[in-house]
C-alpha positions in Angstrom: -21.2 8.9 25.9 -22.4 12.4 25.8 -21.6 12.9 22.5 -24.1 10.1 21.1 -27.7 10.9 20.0 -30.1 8.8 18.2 -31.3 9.7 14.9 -28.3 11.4 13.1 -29.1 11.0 9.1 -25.7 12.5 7.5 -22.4 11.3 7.9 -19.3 13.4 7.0 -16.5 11.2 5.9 -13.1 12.2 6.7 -11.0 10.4 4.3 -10.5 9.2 0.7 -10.4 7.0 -2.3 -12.0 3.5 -1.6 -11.8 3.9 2.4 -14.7 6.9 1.5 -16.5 4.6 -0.8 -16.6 1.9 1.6 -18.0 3.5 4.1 -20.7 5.7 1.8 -21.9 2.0 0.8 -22.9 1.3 3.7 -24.0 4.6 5.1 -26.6 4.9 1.6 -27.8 1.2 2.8 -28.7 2.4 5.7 -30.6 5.5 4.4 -28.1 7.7 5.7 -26.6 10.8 3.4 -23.2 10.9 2.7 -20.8 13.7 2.5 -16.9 13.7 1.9 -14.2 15.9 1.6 -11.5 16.2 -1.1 -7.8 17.8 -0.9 -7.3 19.6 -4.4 -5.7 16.2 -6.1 -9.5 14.5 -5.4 -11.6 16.5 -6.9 -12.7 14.4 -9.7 -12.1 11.5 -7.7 -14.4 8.2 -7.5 -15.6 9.4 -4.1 -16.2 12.7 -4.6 -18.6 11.6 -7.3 -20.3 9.0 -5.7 -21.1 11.1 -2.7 -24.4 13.1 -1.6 -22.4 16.7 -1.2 -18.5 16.9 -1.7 -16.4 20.0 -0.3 -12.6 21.1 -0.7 -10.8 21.7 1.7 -7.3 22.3 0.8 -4.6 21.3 -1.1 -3.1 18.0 -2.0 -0.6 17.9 0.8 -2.2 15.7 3.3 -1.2 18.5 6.6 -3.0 21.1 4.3 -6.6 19.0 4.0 -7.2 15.5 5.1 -5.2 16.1 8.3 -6.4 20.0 8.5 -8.9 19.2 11.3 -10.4 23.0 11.5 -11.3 22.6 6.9 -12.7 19.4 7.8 -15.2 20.8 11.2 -15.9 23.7 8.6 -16.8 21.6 6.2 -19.1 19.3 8.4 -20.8 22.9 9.3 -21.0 24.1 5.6 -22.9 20.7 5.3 -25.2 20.1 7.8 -23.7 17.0 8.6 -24.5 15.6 12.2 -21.9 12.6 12.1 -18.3 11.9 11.4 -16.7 9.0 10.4 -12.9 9.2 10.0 -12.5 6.0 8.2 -9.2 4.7 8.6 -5.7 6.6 8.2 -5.1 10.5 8.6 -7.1 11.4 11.7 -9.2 7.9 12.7 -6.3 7.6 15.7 -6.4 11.5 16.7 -8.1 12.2 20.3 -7.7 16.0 19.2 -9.9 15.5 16.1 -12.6 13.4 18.1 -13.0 15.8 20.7 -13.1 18.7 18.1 -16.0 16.7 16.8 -17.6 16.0 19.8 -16.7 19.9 21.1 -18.5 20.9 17.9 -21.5 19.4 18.5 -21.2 16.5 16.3 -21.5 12.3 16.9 -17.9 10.9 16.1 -18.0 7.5 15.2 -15.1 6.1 17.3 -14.0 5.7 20.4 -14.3 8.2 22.9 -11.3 10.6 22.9 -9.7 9.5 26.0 -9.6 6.1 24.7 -7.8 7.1 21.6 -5.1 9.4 24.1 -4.9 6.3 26.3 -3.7 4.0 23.4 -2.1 6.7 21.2 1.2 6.5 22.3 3.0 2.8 22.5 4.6 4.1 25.8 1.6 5.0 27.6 -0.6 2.2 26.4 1.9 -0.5 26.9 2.2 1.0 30.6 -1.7 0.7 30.7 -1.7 -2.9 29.6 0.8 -4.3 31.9 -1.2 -2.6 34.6 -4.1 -4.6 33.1 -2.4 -8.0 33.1 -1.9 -8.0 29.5 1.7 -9.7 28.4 3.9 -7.2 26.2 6.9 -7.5 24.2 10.0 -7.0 26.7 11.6 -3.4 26.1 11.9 0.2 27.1 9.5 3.4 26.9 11.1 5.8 29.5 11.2 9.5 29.0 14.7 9.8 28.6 14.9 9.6 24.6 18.7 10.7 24.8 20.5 8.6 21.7 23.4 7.4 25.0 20.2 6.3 26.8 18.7 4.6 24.0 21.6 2.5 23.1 22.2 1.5 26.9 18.8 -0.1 26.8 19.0 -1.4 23.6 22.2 -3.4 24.7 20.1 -4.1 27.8 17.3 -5.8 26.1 19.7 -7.4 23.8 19.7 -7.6 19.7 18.5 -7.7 18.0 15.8 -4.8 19.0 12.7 -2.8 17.2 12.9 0.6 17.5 9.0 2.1 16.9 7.7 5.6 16.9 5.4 5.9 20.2 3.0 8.4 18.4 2.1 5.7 15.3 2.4 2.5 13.3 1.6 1.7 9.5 5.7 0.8 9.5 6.6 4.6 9.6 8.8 5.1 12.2 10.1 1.6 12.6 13.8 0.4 12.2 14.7 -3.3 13.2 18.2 -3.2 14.4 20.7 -6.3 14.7 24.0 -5.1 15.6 25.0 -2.4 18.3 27.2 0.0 15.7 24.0 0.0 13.3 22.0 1.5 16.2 22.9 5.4 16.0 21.8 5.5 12.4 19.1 3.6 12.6 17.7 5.4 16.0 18.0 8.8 13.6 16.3 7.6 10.7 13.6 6.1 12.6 13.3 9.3 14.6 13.4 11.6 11.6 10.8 9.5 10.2 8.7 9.5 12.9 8.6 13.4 13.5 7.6 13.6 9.8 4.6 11.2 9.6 3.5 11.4 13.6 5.0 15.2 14.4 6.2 13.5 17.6 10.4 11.9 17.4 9.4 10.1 20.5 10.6 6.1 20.1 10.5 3.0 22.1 12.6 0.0 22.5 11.4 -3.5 21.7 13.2 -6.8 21.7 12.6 -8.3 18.5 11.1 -11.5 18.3 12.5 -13.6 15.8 9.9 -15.4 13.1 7.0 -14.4 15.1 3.8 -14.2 13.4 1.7 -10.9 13.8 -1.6 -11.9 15.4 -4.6 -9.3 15.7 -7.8 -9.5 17.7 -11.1 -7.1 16.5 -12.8 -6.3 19.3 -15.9 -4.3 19.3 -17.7 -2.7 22.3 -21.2 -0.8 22.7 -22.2 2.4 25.4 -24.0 0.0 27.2 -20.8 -2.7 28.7 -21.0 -4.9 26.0 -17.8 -6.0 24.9 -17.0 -8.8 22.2 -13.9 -9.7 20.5 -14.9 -11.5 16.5 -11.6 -13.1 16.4 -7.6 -12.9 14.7 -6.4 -12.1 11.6 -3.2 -13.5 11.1 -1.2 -10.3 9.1 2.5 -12.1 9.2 2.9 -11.6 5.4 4.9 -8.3 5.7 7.4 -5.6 4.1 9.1 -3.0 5.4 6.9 -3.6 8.1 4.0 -2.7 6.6 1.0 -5.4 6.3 0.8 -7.5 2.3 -1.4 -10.1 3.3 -4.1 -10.6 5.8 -6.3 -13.9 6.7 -8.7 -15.1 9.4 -8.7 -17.9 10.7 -4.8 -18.2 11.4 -3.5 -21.3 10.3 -1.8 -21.1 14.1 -4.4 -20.4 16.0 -6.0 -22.9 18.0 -9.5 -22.6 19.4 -7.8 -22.7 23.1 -5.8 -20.1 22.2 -8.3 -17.7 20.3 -10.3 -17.8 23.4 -7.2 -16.5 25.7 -6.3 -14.0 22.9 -9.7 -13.1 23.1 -10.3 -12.4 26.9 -7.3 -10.7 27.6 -8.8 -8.3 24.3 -12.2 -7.9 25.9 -10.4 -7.2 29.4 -7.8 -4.5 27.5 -11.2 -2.8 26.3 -12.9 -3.1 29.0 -10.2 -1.2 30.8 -10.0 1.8 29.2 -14.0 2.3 28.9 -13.6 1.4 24.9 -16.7 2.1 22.9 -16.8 1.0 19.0 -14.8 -1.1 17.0 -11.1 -1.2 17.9 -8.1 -4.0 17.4 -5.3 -5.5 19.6 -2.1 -6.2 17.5 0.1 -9.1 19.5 3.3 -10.9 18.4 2.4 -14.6 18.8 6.4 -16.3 19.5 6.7 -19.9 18.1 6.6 -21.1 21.4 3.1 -20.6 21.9 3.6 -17.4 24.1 1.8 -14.2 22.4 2.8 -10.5 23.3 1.4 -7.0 22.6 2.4 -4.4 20.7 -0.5 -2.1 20.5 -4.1 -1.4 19.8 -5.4 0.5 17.2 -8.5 2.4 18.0 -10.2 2.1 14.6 -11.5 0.2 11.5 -8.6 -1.8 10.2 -7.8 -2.2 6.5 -8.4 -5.8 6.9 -11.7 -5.7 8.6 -13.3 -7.3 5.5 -11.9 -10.7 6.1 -13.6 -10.7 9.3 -16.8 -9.2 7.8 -16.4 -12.2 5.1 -15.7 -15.3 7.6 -18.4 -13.8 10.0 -21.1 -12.5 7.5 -21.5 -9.2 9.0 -21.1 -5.5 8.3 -18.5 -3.6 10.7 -19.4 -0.2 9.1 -22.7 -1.0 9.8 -22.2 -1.8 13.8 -19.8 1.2 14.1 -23.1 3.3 12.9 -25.4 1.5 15.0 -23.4 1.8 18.6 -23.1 5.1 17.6 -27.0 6.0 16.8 -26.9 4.4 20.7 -27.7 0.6 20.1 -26.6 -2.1 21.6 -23.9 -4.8 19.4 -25.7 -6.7 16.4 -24.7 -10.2 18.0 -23.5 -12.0 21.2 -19.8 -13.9 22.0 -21.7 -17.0 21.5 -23.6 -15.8 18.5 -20.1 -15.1 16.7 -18.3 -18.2 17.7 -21.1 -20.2 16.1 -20.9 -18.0 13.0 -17.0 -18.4 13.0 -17.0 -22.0 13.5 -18.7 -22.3 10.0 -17.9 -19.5 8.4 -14.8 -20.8 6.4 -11.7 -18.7 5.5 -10.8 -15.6 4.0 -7.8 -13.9 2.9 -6.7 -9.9 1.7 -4.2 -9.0 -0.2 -3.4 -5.0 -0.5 -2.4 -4.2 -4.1 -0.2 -1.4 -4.2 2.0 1.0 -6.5 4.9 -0.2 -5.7 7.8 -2.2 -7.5 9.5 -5.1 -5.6 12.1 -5.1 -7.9 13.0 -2.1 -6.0 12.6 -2.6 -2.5 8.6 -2.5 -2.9 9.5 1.6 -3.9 6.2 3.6 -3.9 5.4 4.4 -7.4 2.9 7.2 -9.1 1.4 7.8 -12.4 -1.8 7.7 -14.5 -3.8 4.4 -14.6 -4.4 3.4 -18.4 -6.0 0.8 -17.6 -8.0 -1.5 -14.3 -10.0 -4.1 -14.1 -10.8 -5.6 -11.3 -11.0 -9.1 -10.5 -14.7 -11.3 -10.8 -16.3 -13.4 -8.4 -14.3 -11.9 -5.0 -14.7 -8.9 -2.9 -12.3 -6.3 -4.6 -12.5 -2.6 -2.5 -11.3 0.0 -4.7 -11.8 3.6 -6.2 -9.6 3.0 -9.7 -10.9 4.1 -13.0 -9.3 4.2 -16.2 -7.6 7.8 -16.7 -7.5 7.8 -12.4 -4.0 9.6 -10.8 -2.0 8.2 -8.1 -0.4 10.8 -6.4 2.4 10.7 -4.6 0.9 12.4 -1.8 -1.3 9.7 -0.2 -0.2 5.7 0.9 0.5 3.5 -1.9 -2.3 1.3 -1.6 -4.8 1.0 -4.6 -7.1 -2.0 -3.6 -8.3 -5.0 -1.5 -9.0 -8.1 -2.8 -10.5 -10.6 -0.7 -11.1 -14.5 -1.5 -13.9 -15.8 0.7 -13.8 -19.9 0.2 -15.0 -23.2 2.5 -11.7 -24.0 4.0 -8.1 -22.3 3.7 -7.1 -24.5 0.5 -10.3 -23.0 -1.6 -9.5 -19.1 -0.6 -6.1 -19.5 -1.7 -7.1 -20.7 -5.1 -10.0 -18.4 -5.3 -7.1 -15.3 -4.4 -4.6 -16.9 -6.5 -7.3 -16.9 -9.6 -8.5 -13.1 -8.7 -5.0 -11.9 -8.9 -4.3 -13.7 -12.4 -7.8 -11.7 -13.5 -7.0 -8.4 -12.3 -5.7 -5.8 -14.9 -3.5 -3.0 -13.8 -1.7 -0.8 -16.3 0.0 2.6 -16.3 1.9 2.0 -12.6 3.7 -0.7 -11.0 2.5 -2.5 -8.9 2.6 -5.8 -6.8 0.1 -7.9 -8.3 2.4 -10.7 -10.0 4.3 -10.6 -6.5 1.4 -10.9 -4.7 0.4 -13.7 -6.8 3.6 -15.2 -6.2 3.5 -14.9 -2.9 -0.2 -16.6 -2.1 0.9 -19.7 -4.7 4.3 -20.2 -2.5 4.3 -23.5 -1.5 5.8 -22.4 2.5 2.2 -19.8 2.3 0.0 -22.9 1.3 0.7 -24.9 4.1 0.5 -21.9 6.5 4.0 -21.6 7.3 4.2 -18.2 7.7 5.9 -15.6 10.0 7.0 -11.7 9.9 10.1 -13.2 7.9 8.2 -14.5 5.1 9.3 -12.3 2.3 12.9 -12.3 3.7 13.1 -15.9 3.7 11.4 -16.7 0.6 11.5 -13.5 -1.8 15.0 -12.4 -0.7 16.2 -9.2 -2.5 18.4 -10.7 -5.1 15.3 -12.9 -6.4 13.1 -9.9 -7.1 15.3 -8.7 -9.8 13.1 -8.4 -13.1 14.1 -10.6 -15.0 14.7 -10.2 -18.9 12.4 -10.1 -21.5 11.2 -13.0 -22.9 11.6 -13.7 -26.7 7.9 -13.5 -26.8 7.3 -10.0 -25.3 10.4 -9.1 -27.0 8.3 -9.7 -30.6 5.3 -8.8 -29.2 6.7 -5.2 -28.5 8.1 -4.9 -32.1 4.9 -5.7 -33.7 2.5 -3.4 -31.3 4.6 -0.5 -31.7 5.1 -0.9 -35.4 1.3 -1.5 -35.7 0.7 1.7 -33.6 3.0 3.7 -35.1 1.8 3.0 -39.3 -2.1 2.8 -38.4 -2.0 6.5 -36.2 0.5 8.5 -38.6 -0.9 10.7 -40.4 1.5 11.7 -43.4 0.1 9.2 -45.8 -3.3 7.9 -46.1 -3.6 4.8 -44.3 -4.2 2.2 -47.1 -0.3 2.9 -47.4 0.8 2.4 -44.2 3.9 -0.1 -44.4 3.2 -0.9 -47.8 6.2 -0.6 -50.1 7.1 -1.6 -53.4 8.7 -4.9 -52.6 7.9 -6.9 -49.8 11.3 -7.8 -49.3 11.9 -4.2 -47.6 12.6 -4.2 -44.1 12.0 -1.6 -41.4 13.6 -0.9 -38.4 11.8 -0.6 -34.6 14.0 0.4 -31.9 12.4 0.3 -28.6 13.2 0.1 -24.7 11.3 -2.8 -23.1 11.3 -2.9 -18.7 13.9 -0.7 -19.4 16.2 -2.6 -21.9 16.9 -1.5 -25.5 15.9 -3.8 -28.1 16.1 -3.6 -32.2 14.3 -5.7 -34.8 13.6 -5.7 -38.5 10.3 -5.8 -39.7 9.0 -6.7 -43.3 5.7 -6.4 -43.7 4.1 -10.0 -45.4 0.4 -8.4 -45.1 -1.5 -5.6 -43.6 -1.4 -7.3 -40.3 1.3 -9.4 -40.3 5.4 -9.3 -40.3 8.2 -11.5 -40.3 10.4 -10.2 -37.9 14.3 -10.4 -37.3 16.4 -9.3 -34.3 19.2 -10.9 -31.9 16.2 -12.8 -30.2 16.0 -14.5 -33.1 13.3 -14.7 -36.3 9.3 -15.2 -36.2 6.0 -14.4 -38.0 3.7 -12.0 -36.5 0.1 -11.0 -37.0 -2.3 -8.5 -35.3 -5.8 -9.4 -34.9 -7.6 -6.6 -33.1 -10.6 -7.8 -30.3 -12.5 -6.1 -28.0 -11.6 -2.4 -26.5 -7.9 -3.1 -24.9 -7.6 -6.4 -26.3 -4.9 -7.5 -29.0 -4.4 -11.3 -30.7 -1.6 -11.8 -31.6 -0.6 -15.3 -34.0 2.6 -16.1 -33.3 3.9 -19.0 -35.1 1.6 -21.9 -34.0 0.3 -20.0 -31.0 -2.0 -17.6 -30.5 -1.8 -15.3 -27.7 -4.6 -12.5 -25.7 -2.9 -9.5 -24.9 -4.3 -6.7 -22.8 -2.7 -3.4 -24.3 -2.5 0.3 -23.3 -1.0 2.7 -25.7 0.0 6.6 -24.6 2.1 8.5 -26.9 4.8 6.2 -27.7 4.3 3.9 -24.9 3.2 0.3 -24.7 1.7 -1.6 -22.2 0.9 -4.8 -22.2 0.1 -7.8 -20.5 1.6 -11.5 -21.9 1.7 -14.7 -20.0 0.7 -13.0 -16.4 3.3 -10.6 -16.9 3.1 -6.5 -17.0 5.5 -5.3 -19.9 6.3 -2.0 -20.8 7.4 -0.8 -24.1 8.9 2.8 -25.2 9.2 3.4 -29.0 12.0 4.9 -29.7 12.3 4.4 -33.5 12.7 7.8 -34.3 14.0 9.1 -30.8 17.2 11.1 -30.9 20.4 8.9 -29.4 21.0 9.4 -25.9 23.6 11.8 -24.9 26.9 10.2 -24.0 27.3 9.9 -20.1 23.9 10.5 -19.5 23.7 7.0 -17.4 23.5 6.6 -13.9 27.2 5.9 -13.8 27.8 9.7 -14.3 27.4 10.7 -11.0 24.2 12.5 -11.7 22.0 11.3 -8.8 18.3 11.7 -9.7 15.1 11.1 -7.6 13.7 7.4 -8.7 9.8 8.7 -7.3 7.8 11.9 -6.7 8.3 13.0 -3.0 9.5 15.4 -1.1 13.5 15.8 0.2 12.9 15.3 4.1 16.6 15.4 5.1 19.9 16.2 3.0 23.2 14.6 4.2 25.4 16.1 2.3 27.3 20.0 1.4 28.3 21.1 -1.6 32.2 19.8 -1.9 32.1 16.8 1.0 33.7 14.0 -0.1 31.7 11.2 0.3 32.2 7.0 -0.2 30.4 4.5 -2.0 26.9 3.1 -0.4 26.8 6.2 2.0 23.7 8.0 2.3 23.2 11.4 0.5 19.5 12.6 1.5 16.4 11.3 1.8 13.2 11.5 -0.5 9.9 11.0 1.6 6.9 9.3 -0.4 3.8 7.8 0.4 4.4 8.4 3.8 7.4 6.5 3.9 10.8 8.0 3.9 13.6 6.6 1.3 17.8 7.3 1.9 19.1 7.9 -1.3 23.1 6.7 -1.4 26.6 7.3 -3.6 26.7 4.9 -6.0 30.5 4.8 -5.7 32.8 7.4 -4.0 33.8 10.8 -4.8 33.1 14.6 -4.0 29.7 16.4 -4.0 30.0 18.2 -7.4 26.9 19.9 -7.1 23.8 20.2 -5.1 20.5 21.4 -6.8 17.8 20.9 -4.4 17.4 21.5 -0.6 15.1 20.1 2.4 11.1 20.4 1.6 11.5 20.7 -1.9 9.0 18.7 -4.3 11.1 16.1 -6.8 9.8 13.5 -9.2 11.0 10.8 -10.8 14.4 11.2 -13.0 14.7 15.0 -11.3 18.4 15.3 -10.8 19.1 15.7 -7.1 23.0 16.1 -7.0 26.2 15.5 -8.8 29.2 13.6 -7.6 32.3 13.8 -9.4 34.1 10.3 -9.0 37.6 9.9 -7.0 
């Protein structure tokens, strides 16, 4: 533990958004100052201002600043910072980057680096823990990574099989496979994502265990041989592999089985001479039997449901082993704290649309408000960007209540409170999702969302006759009290108040037209195919609209830019896209006319296809890597390649036309 020294006072913080913020809260409480870093697409972000010193390094792409581990050292010079804390993401997993630290004279607050290069790669660190005694998931991590090879053992281990990039995990990487003749395209896609995201193709076999639930134990470990584990978090709730929902205590964990969990956690860290806070991710089998699939040597997203059942800080102990201390709080200490601490549970809220196979979305945030009386970590703002550079994530919310029952209603309350407009995102599904009846009882498993939210059910579904009206009557509101060729005392007035107007609009996407005749300043009687209604506008507070609508009133959170609307009715996010006096669409401008375009900003990672191929319907084209996940893009029906108009490493965004297929 060379690298340790007691008395550092500055902290660098390698990393961003509410990750940076997290950890500057505690850092400030603890009289420490706090300096970050910020890629070109931060630099008025949330944690650049709330910081001590902020410094650029680079631009937005991720490889060109938050992963640039010589513009982060310089910075930490440039600084005068004596620490580093990597936070979670980018480089908190990257033995190069902690030794660089270390090398560079400064305390990096992690693990030492050769515990982070023994449990970087699934191979070697599944190879370590067998040696150790530790039970893993049946499967293959030789050297020979030949495709022939790969499929030999995959038919030896017998589908269905995971195939997982040895170099990293967040779901990048990952393919579950369930027929042989799937295999060769998944084992490229997975290794083409992998050598993007990890810059390492190297892959391992699993055999995939079949509604297992994804159990992980936070251990934490001092310079001294003190070594504690603080418990599972239950993270089964899951899509496209990636972690939705995280809890502690799992509802199938028994105190028996915690404490074996536990020890064979402790022994793992105890093996590899682990210092700091670390976690041990296991498959727990329905059976009772439990496996491991890897440890991640860092703070996990999810940490605050353990910091919420337990009552502790794990910044705060990852700062004190560091400074040289010993841990905060014995094994017997923490199982008394757990044993009353009640139950918590995280959701991640994320720019994503289900209705799309949870795509990754970006934009500009009109408007957030985060939820009251629960833990929400965050670094949102009204006016905020989310890039398409960075993961998709936007917030935690955890519920902290007495027993299970009472932290799903507090989460399920929080999620109806929180306000998100500008980007899509998964708070309604989320919501969804925690007030499942299967999720109340805590029958859970990796399949969850498969079994329960299957594909076809996440369709949006049509307006309602209520949006539908409210739509016609915000937009025509907008529209006559911001024009400016008359004065506004004759906005919508006319001669006779039988006149009608016309508002033609898209609503989530779908064209709408009603008839609108004004019966006072604020209110219309309104006719369309949804039917007929009176309308009337009551303006509240700063975002909020009333709206009477026959015998019922209704509180609308709104966001207006240019001619957009959005708005929130009945729990539901809406948006609405004037297009009154918007020219007609060209003919065969739809999506059935071959002209594929990009459905997200990203970059084109891999492009399938030449310039006159003939191709057939559903068969992939190219493939569009966002968020750090990678997306195959397909032929909508079959036909030749008509035209080609970008190639590989290009930027797209959304609605950027990609290529052109000319139908058979």
């Amino acid at each position: 533990m060379a690298n340790r020294h007691a008395g550092f006072r500055s902290v660098l913080i390698a990393n961003r958004g509410e990750i940076a913020l997290r950890i500057q809260r505690t850092a400030r409480r603890l009289g420490m100052r706090t300096i970050t870093v910020y890629a070109e697409a931060d630099r008025d972000a949330p944690h650049c201002q709330a910081a001590d010193i902020a410094l650029p390094i680079g631009a937005s792409e991720p490889q060109a600043s938050y992963l640039n581990i010589a513009a982060i050292l310089d910075a930490a010079r440039r600084s005068g910072a004596e620490a580093v804390h990597p936070g979670y993401g980018f480089l908190a997993e990257s033995a190069a980057f902690a030794q660089s630290c270390i090398d560079a004279g400064l305390v990096f607050i992690g693990p030492p680096a050769a515990a982070i290069r023994a449990m970087g790669n699934k191979a070697g660190a599944k190879h370590l823990m067998e040696a150790a005694g530790v039970p893993c998931v049946p499967g293959y991590q030789g050297e020979d990574q030949a495709g022939e090879r790969m499929a030999q053992e995959a038919a030896r281990i017998g589908y269905p099989v995971m195939i997982k990039a040895a170099a990293g995990g967040g779901g990048r990487g990952m393919r579950r496979v369930d027929h042989p003749e799937q295999f060769a395209a998944a084992l490229q896609s997975a290794r083409s994502e992998a050598e993007n995201a990890f810059a390492s193709g190297e892959l391992i076999l699993e055999r995939a265990i079949i509604e297992s639930r994804h159990i992980e134990i936070q251990i934490f470990a001092d310079a001294h041989g003190n070594v504690v584990h603080l418990g599972e978090r239950d993270c089964s709730v899951q899509r496209r592999h990636q972690k939705l929902i995280e809890e502690s205590p799992s509802p199938a964990v028994s105190a028996q089985l915690r404490e074996r969990m536990g020890a064979v956690s402790v022994a793992a860290a105890r093996a590899i001479g682990y210092v700091g806070a670390g976690t041990l991710e296991f498959l727990l089998a329905p059976d009772g039997s439990f496996y491991f699939m890897e440890m991640n040597t860092r703070l996990q997203v999810e940490h605050a449901v353990t910091e919420a059942v337990l009552g502790i800080d794990l910044v705060e102990w990852q700062l004190r082993v560091a400074l040289g201390e010993s841990l905060p709080l014995s094994q017997d200490e923490i199982d008394a704290r757990r044993a009353t601490g009640g139950h918590a549970i995280e959701v991640r809220l994320c720019a994503e649309d289900p209705q799309q196979d949870f795509l990754p979305q970006s934009g500009t945030i009109t408007r957030w408000r985060a939820p009251r009386d629960v833990r929400t970590d965050h670094a949102l703002a009204n006016g905020a960007v989310v890039s398409p550079h960075y993961d998709s994530m936007l917030a935690k919310i955890v519920a902290h209540g007495t027993d299970r029952a009472d932290a799903c209603r507090r989460l399920a309350n929080a999620l109806g409170d929180c306000l998100l407009l500008g980007v899509p995102s998964n708070r309604a599904f989320l919501q969804q999702c925690v007030t499942h009846p299967a999720f109340l009882a805590g029958d859970v498993s990796t399949a969850f969302i498969d079994q329960h939210f299957p594909t076809s059910t996440r369709q949006r579904q049509a307006p309602s006759v209520a949006a539908c009206q409210a739509a016609a009557v915000l937009l025509t509101h907008r529209r006559q009290t911001t024009a400016q060729r008359y004065p506004a005392e004759l906005q919508g007035w006319a001669s006779s108040r039988t006149h009608a107007t016309s508002c033609r609009f898209t609503l989530d996407g779908v064209a709408f037209e009603f008839r609108l005749r004004a019966l006072a300043e604020r209110r219309w009687a309104l006719t369309g195919s949804e039917g007929a209604a009176e309308v009337e506008v009551e303006s509240g507070p700063e975002g909020r609209v009333t709206l009477a609508m026959g015998d019922m009133t209704r509180q609308l959170d709104v966001a207006f830019t240019g001619t957009c609307c959005q708005f929130v009715l009945d729990g539901v996010e809406h948006s609405a896209v004037d297009t009154t006096y918007a020219r007609p669409a060209r003919q065969g401008a739809q999506s059935g006319d071959g002209r594929i375009s990009s459905p997200m900003n990203g970059r084109v990672v891999a492009l399938h296809v030449t310039e006159g191929e003939t191709v057939s319907a559903g068969q992939a084209l190219l493939v569009v890597e966002a968020m750090k996940m990678e997306h195959s893009i397909a032929a909508p029906f079959a036909g030749a390649v008509k035209g080609l108009f970008i190639e590989v490493g290009a930027q797209v965004a959304p609605g950027g036309v990609l290529l052109e297929i000319a139908a058979a």
